[in-house]
N, C-alpha and C positions, 0 to 999 in steps of 0.2 A: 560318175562323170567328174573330172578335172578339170579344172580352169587357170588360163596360165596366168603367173604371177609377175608382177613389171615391178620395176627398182622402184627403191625407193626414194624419197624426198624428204628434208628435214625443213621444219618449221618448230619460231621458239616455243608457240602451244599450241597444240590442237584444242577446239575446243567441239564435243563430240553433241549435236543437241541443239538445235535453234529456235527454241522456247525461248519464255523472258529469260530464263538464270544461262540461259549458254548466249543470247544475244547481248546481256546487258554486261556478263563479264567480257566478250569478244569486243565490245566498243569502248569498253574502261579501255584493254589493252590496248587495241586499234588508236585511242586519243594519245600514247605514251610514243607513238610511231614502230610498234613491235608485229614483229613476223606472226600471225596470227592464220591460224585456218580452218573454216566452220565447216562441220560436217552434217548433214541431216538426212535419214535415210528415208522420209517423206518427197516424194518427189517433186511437191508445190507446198507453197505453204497453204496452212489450209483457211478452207473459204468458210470455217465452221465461226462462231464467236466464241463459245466455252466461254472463261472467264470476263466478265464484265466489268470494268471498273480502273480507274486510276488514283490511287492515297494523294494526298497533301506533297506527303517527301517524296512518291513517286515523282512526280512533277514538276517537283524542282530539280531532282536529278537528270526529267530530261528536257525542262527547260536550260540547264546548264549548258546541255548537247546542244539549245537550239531545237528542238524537237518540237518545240507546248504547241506552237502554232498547227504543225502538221498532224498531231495528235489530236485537237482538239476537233480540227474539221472533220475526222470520221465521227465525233462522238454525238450521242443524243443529250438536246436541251433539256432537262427534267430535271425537276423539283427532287432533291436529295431527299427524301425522305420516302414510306409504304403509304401504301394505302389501302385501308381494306373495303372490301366491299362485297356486294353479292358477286355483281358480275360486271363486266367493262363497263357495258349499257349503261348503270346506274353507279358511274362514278363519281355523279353528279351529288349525290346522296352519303358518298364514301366518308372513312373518319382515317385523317391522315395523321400517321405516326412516324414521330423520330427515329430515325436511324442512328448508327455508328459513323455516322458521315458528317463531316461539320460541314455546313452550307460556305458561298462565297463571302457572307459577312462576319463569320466566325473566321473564318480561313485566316482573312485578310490583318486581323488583329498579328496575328503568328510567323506568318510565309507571304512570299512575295505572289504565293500563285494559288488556286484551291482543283479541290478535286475533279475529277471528272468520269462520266461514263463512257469510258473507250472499251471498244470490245476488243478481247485478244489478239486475233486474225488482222487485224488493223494496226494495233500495236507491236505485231512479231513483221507485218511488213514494213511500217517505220521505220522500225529498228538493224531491219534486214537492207534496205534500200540504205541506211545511214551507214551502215557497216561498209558496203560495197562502193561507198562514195570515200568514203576514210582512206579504204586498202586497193580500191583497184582490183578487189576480188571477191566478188560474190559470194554469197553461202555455198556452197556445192552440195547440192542434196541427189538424192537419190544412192547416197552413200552409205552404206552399215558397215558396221563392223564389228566384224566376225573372233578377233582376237586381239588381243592385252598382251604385251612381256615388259618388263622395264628392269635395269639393272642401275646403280649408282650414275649411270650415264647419261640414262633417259628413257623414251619410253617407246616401243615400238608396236605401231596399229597394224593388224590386216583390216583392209576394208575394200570391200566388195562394190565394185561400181562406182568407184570416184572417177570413173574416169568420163563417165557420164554417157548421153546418149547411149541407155538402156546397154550398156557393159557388164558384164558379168566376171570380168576378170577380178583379180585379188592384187589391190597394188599397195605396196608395203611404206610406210607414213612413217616418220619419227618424228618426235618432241623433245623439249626439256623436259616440258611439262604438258600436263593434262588436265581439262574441266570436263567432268562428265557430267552433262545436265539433259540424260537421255531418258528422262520418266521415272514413274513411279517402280517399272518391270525393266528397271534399271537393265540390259544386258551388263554393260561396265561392270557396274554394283556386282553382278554375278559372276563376271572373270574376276574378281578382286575376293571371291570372298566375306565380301562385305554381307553382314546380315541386318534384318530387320525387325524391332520390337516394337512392337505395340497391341491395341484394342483390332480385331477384325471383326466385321457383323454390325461395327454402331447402327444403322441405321439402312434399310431397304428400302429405295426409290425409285421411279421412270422420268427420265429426262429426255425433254424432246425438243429436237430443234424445228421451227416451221417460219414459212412465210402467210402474211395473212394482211390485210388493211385496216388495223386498229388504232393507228393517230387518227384518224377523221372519226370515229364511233366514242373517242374520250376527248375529243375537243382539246381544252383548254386544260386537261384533269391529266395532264403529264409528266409522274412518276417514277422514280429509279426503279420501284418492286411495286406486283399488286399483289396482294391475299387476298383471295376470289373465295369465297362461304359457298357458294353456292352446293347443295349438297350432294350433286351429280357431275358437279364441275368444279370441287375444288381443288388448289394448287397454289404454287405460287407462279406467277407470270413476269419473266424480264424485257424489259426494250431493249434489243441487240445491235443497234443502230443502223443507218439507213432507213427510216421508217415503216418498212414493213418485217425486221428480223425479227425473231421472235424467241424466247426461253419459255416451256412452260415445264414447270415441275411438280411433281405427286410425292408423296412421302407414304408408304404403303404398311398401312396395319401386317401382322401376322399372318392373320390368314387369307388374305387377298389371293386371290387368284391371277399371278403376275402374266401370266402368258393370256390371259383374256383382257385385264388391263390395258399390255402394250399392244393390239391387236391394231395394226392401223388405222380400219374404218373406227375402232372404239375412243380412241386419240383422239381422230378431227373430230367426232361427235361431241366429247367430255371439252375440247377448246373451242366450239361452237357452245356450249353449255357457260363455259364459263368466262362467254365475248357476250352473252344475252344478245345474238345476233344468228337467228338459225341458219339465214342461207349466208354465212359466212364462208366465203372461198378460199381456204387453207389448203397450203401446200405444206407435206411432210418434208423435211431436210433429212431427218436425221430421228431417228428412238431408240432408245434404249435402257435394259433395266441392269441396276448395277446395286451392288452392294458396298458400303464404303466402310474403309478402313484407314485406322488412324495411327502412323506409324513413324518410326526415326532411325535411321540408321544406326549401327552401334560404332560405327564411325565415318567420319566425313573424309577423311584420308586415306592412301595407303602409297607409304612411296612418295611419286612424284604424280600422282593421280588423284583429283579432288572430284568430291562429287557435290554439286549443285541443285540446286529445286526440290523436284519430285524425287529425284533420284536418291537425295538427303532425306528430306521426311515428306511428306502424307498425310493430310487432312480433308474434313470434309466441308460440303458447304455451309455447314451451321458452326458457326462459333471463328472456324478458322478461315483465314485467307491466302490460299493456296499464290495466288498471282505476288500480293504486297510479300511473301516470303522468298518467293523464287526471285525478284530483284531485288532485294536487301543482300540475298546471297550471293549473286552472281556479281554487283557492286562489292562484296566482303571480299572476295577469293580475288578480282578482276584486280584493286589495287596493288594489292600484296603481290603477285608475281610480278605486275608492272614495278615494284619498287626492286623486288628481287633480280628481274632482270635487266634492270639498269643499273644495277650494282651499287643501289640505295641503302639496300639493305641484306643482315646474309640468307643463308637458305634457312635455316633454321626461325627468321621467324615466319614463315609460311605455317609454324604449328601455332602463330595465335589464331589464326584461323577457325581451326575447331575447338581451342580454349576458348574464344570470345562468341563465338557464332551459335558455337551447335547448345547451349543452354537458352540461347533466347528461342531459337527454333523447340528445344522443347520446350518453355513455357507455352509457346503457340499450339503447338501439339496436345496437350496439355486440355487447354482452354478447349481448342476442339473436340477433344472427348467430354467435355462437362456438359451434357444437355440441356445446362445455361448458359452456356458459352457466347453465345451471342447478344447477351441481354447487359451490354455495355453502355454509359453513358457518352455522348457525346466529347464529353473532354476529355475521360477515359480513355477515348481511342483517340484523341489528340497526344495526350502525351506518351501514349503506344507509340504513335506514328514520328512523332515530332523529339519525341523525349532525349535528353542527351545529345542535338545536334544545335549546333553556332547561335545563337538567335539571331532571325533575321530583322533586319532594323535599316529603314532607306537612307543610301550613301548621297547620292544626288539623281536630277533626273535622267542623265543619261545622255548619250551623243542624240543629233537631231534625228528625229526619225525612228529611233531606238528604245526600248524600254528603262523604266528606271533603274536606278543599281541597285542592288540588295548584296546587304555582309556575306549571304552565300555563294553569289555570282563573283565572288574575289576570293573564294577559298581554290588553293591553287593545288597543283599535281603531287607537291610534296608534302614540307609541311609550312603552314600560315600562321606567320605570327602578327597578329592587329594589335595595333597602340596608337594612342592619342598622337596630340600634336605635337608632343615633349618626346620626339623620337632618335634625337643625337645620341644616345648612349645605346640603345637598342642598335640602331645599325650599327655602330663599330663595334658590338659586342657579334652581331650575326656573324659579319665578316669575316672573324677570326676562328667560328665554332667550324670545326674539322670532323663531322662524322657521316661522312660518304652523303647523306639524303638534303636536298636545298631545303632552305628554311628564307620564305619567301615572308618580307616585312609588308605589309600596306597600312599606312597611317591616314588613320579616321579623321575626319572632321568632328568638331564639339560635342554634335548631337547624337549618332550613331555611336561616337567611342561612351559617351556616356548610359547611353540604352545597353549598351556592353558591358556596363560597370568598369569601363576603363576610366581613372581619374588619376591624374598629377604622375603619370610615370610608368602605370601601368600597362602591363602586357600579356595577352592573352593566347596562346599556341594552337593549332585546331592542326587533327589528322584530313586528308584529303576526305572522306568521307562526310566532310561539317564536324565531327566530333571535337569538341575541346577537351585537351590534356592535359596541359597546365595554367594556370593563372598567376601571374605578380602583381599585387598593388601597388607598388613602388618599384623605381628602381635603382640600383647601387651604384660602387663603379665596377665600370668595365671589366675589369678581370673577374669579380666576382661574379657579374651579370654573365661573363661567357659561360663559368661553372657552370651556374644555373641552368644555363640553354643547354649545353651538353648534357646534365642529368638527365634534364627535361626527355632530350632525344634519345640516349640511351636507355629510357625507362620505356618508351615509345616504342624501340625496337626490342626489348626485353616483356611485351604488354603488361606493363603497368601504369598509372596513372600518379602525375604527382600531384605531392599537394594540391590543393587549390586557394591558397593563402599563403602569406608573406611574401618579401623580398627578394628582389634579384641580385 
């Protein structure tokens, strides 16, 4: 059977995949005012939680959007840290350990805002409900697609059922450009060619999703993770938010017998075992036994087609963080064509892309294959998370009614150059710099320029990402200081980084 095919449409990117790495580069785009169009061939988003969790710089990226507030209301109150125990019952009893998570009094030293437990499914509607308030046009899901061409021109999609209400036609898409941030079983990845290397097998588990009433049986004893000993019931246990969602998860020896394990009646029994609560009333969502693999694409590009998230690499839940890499990503790729297609910047640097990106994704990858991967110290995974981006340092309080300012909530779309209050020769050095991308001045007051190490003339340049790229301690005159700022920007569109000392 055939299905007939309808004209096409061009938009400047498709972006194929409405996970975090395709919603979060859809909304960088979306904030630039660019032709943008999300495809997902889910027909809802889903009502599962998966990943739980929001990083430090998550949160300020989408505090920047305006988001924290709406994200924070799906998420659960709990104590950043494990807790181990026999069983929920006796949480009372529990011995609580630190996690890779700095609490809000750690946070607050660093960043304007701290972490939180938002679950996936809550986070991709955010992001999805913010996208369709920006553009005026929804995610369009229920959409696959079926095939890939692109020549120097651009890129041409078949996709099956864009057109919605259960359509089965094939209506033909084009782009500049392309984000494919469509899974781990990439289709894209696989019209492109693209392969994958890594560890397959690390590790064999049952992950189950369920409803159940376990806030009122832990009381006051509420935790990001439990590790449940019990030795008929053990696993690790997540709060999913909304107070009865539920993660619980098994790590399965060798020779386990997986198909009596995942047995549904043996499920509710083993998380009644490990609630110490036998007539505990559990509703299954969701089981499953999977094998995890830890993997990287052998490239992030091809063309004019980027791949994002899962679709780029692959980790598992120990050690790596699947979610904090799929928005680093989709924030990496999202600027860089917004600068490309504002004529910021040329096409060419769309390849620091996978110069800059795909080596920190595999150290991550990396980490997740070390079956101590996850045995990180708290500041460890501060300056994982945090490391190399602006410091944050309070500007003032704020318009009334409004939160305080933070140096990252003034890092602008291009690029940000912050200097003290001896700012005369920086501006009319800006003025005059001529290389396609704005270079947006904001001058500090005493106290912030100085938590910046800006003192007597200094100036300090940051990529729209938070990244600082150059620093002056001083500054010269004007002709020379424009030198400087055009190196500065031509090393920036070239990804290199200048000095970070001397003179303008």
């Amino acid at each position: 059977m055939t299905h007939r095919t309808t004209r096409s449409h061009h938009h400047e990117v498709v972006v194929i995949g409405a996970g975090p790495a395709g919603l979060v580069a859809a909304t960088q785009l979306a904030h630039h005012g660019l032709d943008v169009l999300v495809l997902d061939k889910r027909a809802e988003v889903s009502a599962l939680p998966r990943a739980v969790g929001v990083t430090v710089r998550q949160m300020e990226i989408f505090r920047g959007w305006g988001l924290e507030e709406e994200l924070r209301a799906g998420a659960d109150e709990v104590d950043l840290a494990l807790l181990q125990t026999r069983t929920v019952a006796e949480a009372r009893d529990g011995i609580r350990v630190p996690i890779n998570v700095p609490d809000l009094a750690q946070s607050s030293v660093v960043s304007p805002t701290a972490a939180a437990r938002v679950p996936q499914d809550h986070l991709e509607q955010v992001l999805a409900d913010h996208f369709a308030r920006l553009t005026g046009r929804p995610v369009r899901r229920g959409a696959e697609v079926v095939g890939v061409s692109q020549d120097e021109g651009g890129v041409r999609l078949s996709v099956r059922g864009a057109g919605g209400h259960g359509s089965k036609a094939v209506e033909q898409i084009s782009a500049a450009y392309v984000v494919a941030a469509d899974g781990a079983h990439s289709p894209t990845r696989e019209h492109l060619g693209i392969a994958s290397a890594g560890v397959e097998g690390l590790m064999r588990g049952i992950s189950v999703e369920f409803r159940a009433p376990l806030w009122p049986v832990l009381g006051p004893h509420r935790y990001a993770l439990y590790s449940i000993s019990h030795p008929d019931g053990a696993g690790v246990l997540i709060p999913s938010g909304g107070g009865t969602r539920w993660q619980f998860g098994v790590v399965l020896r060798p020779d386990d017998d997986v198909e009596a394990l995942a047995h549904p009646e043996a499920l509710a029994e083993r998380i009644r075992l490990a609630s110490g609560v036998p007539d505990l009333p559990v509703h299954l969502v969701r089981q499953s036994a999977f094998t995890a693999d830890v993997k990287l694409s052998t490239a992030f590009s091809s063309g004019r087609v980027f791949l994002a998230g899962d679709a780029a690499h692959r980790v598992t839940p120990r050690g790596g963080n699947g979610l904090a890499m799929a928005v680093r990503g989709g924030l990496a790729i999202g600027w860089r064509l917004a600068w490309v297609l504002r004529g910021w910047a040329p096409a060419h640097f769309l390849d620091t892309y996978e110069a800059e990106v795909r080596p920190l994704m595999a150290d991550d990858v990396a980490r997740a294959a070390d079956p101590q991967g996850h045995c990180h110290a708290v500041l460890t995974e501060l300056l994982r998370d945090l490391g190399g981006r602006l410091q944050h340092a309070w500007v003032g309080p704020g318009a009334p009614g409004l939160s305080p300012v933070s140096t990252l909530d003034l890092v602008g779309d291009g690029l940000t150059l912050f200097v003290g209050d001896d700012d005369t020769a920086w501006r009319a050095a800006v003025a005059r710099v001529d290389r396609g991308v704005p270079v947006d001045v904001v001058t500090l007051p005493r106290a912030p320029a100085h938590a910046l190490g800006l003192h007597a003339g200094g100036g300090l340049l940051v990529r729209p990402d938070a990244v600082p790229v150059a620093r002056w301690y001083r500054v010269s005159d004007v002709p020379g200081t424009v030198a400087e700022l055009e190196r500065a920007v031509d090393e920036v569109l070239d990804h290199r980084v200048t000095t970070m000392t001397g003179a303008a």
